[in-house]
LOPASE-486919 format. One line per field, with one value per residue (C-alpha): residue number from 1; residue in one letter; chain; x, y, z. Coordinates in pm, 1 decimal. Each point is the difference from the previous one (the first is absolute). Layout:
N
num: [NUM_...]
residu: [a_...]
chaine: [A_...]
u: [X_...]
v: [Y_...]
w: [Z_...]
***
This chain:
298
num: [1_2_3_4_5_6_7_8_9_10_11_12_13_14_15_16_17_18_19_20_21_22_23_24_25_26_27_28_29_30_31_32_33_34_35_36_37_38_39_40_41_42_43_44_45_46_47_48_49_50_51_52_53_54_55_56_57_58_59_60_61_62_63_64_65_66_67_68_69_70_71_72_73_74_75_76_77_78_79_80_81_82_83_84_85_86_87_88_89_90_91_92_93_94_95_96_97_98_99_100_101_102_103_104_105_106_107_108_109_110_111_112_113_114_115_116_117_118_119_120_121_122_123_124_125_126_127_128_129_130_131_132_133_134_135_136_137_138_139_140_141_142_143_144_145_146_147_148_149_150_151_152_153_154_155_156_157_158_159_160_161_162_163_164_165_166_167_168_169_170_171_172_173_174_175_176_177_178_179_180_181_182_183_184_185_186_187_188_189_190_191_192_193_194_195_196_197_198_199_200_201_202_203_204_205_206_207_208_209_210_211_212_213_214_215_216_217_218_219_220_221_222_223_224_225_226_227_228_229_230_231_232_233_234_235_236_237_238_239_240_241_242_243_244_245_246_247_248_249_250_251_252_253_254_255_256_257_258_259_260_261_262_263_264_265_266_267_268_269_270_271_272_273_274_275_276_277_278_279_280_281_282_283_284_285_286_287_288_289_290_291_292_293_294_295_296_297_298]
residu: [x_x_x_x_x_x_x_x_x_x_x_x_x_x_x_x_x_x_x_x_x_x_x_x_x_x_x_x_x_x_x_x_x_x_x_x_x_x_x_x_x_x_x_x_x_x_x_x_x_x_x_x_x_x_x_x_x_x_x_x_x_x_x_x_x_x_x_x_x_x_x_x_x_x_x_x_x_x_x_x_x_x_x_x_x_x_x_x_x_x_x_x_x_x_x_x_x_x_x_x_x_x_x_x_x_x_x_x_x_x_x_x_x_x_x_x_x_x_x_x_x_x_x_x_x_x_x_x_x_x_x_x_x_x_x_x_x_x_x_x_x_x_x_x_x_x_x_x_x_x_x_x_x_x_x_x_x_x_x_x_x_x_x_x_x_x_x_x_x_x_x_x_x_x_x_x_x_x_x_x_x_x_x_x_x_x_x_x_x_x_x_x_x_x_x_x_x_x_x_x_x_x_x_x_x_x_x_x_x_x_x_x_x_x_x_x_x_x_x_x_x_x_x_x_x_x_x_x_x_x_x_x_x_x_x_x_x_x_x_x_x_x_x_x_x_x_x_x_x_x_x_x_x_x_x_x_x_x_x_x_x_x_x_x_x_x_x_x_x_x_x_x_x_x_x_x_x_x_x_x_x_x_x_x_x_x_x_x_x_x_x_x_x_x_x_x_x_x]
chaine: [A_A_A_A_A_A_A_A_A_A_A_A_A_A_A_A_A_A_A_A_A_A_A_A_A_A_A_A_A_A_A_A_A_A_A_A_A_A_A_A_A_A_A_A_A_A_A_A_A_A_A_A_A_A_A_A_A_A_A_A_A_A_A_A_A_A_A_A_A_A_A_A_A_A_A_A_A_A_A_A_A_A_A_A_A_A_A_A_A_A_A_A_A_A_A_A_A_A_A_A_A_A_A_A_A_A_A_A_A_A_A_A_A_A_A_A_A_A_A_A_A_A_A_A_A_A_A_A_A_A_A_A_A_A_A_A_A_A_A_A_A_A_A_A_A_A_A_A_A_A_A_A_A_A_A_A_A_A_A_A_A_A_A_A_A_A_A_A_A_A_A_A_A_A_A_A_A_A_A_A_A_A_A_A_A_A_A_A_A_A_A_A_A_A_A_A_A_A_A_A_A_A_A_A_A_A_A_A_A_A_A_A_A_A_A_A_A_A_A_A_A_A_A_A_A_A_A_A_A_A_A_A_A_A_A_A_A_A_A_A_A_A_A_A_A_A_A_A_A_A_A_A_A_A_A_A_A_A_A_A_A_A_A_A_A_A_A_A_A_A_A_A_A_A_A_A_A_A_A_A_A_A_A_A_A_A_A_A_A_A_A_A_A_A_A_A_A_A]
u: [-28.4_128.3_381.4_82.9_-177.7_217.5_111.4_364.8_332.8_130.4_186.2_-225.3_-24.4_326.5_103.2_-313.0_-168.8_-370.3_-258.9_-346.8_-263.3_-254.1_203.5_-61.1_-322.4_-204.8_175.4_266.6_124.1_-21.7_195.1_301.1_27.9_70.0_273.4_128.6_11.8_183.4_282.9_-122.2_-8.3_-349.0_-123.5_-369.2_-215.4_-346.1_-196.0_20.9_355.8_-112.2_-94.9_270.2_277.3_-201.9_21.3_348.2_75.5_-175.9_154.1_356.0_-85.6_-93.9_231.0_325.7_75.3_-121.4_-322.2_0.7_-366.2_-125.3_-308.8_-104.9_-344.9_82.3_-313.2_299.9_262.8_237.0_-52.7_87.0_271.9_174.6_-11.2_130.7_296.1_57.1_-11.1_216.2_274.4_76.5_5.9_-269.4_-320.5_13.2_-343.8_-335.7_-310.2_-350.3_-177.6_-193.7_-371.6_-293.3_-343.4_-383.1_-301.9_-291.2_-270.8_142.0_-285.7_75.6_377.5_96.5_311.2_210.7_-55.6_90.4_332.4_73.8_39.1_136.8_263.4_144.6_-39.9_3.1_252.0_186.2_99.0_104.8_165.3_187.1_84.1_117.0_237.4_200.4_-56.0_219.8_257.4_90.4_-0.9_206.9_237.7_-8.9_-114.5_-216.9_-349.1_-243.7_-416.2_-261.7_-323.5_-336.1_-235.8_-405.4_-177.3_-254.0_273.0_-160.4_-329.2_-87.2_-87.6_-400.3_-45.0_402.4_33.4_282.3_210.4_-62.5_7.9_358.8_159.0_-115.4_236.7_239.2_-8.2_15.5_327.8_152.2_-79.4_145.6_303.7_141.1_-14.1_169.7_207.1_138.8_272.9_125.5_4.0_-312.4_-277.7_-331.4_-259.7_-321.8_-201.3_-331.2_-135.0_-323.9_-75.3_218.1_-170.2_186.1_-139.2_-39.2_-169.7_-255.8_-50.8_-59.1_-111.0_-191.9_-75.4_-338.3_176.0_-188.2_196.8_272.2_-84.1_-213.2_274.1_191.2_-285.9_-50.4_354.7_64.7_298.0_-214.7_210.9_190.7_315.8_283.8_243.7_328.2_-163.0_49.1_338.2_91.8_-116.0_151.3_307.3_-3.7_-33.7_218.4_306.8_257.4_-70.6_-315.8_144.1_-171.6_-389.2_-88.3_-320.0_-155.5_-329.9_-38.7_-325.1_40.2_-340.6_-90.6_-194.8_-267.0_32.8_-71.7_-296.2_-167.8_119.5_220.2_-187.6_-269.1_-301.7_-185.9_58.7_-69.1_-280.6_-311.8_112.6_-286.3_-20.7_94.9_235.6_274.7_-127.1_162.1_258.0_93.8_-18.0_249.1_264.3_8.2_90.6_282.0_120.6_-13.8_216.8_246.7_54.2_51.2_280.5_198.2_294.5_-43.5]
v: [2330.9_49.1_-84.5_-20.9_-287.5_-223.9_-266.1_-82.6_188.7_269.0_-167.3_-282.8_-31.5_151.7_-242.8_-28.1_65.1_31.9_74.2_79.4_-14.2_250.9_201.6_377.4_-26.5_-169.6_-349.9_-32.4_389.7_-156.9_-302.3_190.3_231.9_-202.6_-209.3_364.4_41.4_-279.1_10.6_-158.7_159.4_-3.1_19.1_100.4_-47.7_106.6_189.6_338.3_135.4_339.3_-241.4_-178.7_319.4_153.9_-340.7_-35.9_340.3_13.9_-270.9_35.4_378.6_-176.2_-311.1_69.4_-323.7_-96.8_-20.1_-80.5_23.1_-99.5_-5.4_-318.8_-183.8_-324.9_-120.5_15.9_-285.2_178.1_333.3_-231.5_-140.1_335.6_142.8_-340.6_32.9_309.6_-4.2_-332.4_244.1_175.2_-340.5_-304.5_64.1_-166.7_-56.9_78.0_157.2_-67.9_239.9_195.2_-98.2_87.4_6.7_122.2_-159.4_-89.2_-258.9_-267.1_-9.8_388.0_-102.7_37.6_-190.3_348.7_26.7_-362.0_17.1_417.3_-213.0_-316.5_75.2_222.0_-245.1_-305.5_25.3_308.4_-170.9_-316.9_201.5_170.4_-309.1_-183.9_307.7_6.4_-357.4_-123.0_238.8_-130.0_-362.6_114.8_187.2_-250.3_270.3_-13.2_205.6_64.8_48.4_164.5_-1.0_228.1_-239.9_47.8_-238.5_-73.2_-260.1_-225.2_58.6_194.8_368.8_69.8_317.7_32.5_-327.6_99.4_38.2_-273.0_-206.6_170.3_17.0_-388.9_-69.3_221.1_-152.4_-385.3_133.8_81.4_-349.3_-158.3_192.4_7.8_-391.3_-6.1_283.4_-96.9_-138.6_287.4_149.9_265.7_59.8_48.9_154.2_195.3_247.4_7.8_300.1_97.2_345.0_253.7_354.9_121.2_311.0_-288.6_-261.5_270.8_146.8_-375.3_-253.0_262.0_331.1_88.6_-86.9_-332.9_-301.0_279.5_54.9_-304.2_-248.9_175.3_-61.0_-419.6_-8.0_-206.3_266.6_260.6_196.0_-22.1_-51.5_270.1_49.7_-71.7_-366.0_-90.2_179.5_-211.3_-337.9_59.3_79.7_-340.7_-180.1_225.2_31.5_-188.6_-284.3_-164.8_-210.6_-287.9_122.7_-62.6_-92.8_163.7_278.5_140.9_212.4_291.4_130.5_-23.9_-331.0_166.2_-291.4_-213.5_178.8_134.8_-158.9_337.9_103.5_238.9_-204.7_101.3_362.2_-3.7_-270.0_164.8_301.2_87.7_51.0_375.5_27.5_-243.4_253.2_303.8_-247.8_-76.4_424.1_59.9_-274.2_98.0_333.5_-113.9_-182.0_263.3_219.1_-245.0_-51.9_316.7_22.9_-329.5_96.6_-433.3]
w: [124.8_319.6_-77.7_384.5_49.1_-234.1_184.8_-150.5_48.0_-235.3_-318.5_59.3_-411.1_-95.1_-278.2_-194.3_-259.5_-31.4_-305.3_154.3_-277.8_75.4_170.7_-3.3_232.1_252.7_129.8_-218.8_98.3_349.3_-52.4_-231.6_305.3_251.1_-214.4_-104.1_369.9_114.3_-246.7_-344.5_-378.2_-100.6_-360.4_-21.3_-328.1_-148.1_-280.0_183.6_-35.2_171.9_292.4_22.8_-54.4_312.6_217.2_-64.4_60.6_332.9_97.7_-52.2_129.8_368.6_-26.7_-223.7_-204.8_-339.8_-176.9_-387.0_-205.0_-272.1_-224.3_-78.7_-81.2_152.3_-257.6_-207.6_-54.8_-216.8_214.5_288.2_-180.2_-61.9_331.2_162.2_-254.0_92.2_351.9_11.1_-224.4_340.6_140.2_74.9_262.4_338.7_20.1_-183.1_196.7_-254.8_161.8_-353.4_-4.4_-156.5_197.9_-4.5_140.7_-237.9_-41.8_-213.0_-234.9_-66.9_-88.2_-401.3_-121.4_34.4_370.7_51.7_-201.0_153.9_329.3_-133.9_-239.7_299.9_304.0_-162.2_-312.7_112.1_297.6_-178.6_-273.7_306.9_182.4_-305.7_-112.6_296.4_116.3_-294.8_5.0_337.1_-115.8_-307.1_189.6_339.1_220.3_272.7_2.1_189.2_-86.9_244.0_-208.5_212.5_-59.0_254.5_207.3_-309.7_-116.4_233.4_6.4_-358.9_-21.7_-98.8_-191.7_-66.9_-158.2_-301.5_310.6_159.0_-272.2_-87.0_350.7_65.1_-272.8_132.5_287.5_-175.1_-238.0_370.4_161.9_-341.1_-51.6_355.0_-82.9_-349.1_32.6_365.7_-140.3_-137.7_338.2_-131.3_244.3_-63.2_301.2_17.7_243.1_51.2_121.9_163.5_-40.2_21.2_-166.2_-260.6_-246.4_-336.2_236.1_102.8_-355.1_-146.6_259.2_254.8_-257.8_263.3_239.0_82.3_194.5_171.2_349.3_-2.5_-53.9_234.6_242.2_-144.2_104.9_301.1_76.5_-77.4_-227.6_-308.6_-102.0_101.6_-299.7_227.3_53.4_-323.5_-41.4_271.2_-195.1_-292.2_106.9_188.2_-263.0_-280.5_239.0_140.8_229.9_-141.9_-259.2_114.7_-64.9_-322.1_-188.4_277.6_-66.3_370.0_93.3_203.5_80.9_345.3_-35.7_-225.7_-237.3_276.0_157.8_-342.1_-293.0_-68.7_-325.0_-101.0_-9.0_299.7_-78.4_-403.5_-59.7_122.8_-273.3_-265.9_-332.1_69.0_258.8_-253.3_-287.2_240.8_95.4_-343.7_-96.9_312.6_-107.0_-399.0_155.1_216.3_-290.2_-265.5_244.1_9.3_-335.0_-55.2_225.6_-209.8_-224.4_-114.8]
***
């Protein structure tokens, strides 16, 4: 990410207190950087604590401030439970950024029940389970809070061939709508981001493992490009940070109009697949996965 084209003034943040899920790579890394930048504590969580220790360290190396990690399946309530307790020992989280997912394309029909619940139970429970832990510790404790969930333009029009996710980040994108309403009152805000594409090394292994829908989408695009990292920095420290109190129950796209032009999925690029080509497809992902379990310590 290209830190010089943040758009807010230095101790921008100073004051809060952030939890990205899914933060030691890819969007959340992005997104704890640039409130690390501009002045806020940032806690970052995942399965990978080698990950993480190396995020953290590389960023506090280039930034200074403070970067906590832990390990932590958010498919777990009580793991959840234990690393909101003790983060809220050192005192309570500003806000909450549900940015862990879980992802791979496949033909429905090929889906068993483990693939469905490997993505829901992280998208769609996880970041309930999340929500809920620090949601009511600020009601108990009268505090306000503040909830960016990264949500994708398939909340509005459904997801072919990754539909676990869509299924999961539609309600996502529902518990958002709902709580921003019920929770309001509490002064707790609840907002989403809907991104088009913006390459990351897991999105290619799991949504684009030949490579198929890259530099084509870039090219169905009506910007002609893809997302720049610093773009989205930008967004969500809009809506994390001081001055937006106002937006809530809000999911905003930011993706160039792709949803607009091309229904921002991969249908075009995945549905004339054989037989063979999802077999490979299939081969490439197990492999991406089975290196990343065996970087977990949870």
């Amino acid at each position: 990410m290209d830190i010089a084209k943040l758009m807010y003034r230095e101790g921008f943040m100073e004051g809060e207190r952030i939890l990205v899920t899914g933060g030691g790579t890819g969007l959340g890394k992005v997104m704890a950087e640039a409130f690390l930048k501009l002045g806020a504590s940032v806690h970052i969580c995942g399965r990978r604590e080698g990950k993480l220790q190396e995020t953290a360290d590389e960023l506090m190396g280039r930034h200074g401030g403070s970067v906590s990690i832990h390990a932590c399946d958010i498919r777990s309530h009580e793991s959840i439970d234990e690393m909101i307790s003790d983060i809220w020992q050192d005192g309570p989280l500003t806000g909450l950024v549900n940015n862990a997912a879980g992802n791979f394309v496949s033909r429905t029909e090929d889906l068993s029940v483990n693939g469905f619940n490997a993505i829901a139970d992280t998208v769609f429970r996880g970041t309930f389970y999340m929500t809920h832990a620090c949601g009511t510790r600020w009601i108990e404790q009268g505090l306000r809070g503040n909830v960016l969930s990264i949500l994708t333009t398939w909340v509005w029009n459904g997801g072919p061939f990754v539909v676990p996710s869509a299924m999961s980040k539609a309600g996502i994108n529902i518990m958002t709508q709902s709580l921003a309403v019920e929770w309001g009152r509490y002064g707790l805000r609840f907002n989403a981001i809907a991104p088009g594409l913006f390459p990351t090394e897991g999105m290619s292994a799991r949504l684009s493992p030949e490579g198929r829908g890259g530099n084509s989408v870039d090219r169905m695009n009506p910007m002609g490009r893809h997302g720049e990292m610093h773009e989205l920095a930008n967004l969500a420290v809009f809506l994390m940070g001081p001055g937006a109190e106002w937006v809530n129950g809000q999911t905003i796209a930011i993706d160039g109009a792709g949803y607009q032009a091309n229904s921002g999925n991969f249908y075009q690029a995945l549905a004339p697949m054989g037989d063979e080509d999802w077999q490979r497809m299939r081969e490439s992902i197990k492999g991406t996965n089975a290196k990343d379990k065996a970087q977990r310590t949870t």
